[in-house]
C-alpha positions in Angstrom: 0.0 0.0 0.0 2.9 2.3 0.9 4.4 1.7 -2.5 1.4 2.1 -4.5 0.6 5.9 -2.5 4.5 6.2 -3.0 4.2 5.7 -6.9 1.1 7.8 -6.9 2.9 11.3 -5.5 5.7 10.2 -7.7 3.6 10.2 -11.0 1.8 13.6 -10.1 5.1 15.0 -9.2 6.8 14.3 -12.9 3.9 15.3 -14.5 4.1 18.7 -13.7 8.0 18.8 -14.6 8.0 21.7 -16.9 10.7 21.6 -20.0 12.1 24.8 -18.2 12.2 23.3 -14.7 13.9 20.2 -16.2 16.5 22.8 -17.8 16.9 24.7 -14.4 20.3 24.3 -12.7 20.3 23.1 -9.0 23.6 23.7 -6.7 24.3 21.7 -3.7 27.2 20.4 -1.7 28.2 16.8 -1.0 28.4 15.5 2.0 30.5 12.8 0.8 32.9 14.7 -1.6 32.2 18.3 -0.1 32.5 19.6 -3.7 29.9 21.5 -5.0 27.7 20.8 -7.9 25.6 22.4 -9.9 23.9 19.8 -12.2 20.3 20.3 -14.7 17.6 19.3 -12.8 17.0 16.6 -15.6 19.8 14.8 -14.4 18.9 14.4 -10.8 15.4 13.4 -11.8 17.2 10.7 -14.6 19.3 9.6 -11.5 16.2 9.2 -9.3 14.5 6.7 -11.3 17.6 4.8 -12.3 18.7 5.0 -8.9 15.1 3.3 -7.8 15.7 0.6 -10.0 19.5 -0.1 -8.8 17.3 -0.7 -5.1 14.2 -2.5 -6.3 16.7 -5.2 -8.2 18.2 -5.5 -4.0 15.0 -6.0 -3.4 14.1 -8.6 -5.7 17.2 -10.4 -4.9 16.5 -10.6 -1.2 13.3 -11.8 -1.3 14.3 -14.6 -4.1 16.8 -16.0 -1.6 14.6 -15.8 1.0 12.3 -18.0 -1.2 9.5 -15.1 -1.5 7.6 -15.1 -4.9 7.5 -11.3 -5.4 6.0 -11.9 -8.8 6.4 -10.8 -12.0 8.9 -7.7 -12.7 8.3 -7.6 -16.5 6.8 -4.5 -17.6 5.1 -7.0 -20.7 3.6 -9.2 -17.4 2.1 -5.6 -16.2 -0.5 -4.5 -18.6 -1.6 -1.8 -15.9 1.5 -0.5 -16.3 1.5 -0.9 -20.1 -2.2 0.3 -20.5 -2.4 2.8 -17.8 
């Protein structure tokens, strides 16, 4: 349930990504290299949903050896997905 309201705000949030917002620069600092950045906002948002796939695939992966059937994690096995 958590994911689905998760995926939900997600969705309504990249909707309303504008091509100008996308093309916006964002600076920040990182804690880990404490270099500053100053990357296009299309990055960060490329990053975020590549990033969620690098932590579903841990996911999946646990819960195989733990001898979970997660289901199918085809998009062709999700018509919602697909058809939505």
């Amino acid at each position: 349930a958590h994911r689905k309201e998760m995926d939900a705000r997600i969705d309504r949030w990249a909707a309303g990504l504008t091509e100008s917002a996308l093309d916006a620069k964002l600076e920040f600092t990182s804690a880990l290299t404490k270099r500053t950045h100053t990357p296009t906002l299309w990055k960060i948002v490329a990053h975020f949903f590549n990033h969620q796939t690098h932590h579903r695939g841990q996911l999946t992966a646990l819960l195989c050896q733990a001898g979970v059937d997660y289901g199918g994690t085809d998009l062709l096995l999700m018509p919602h997905v697909l058809d939505g």
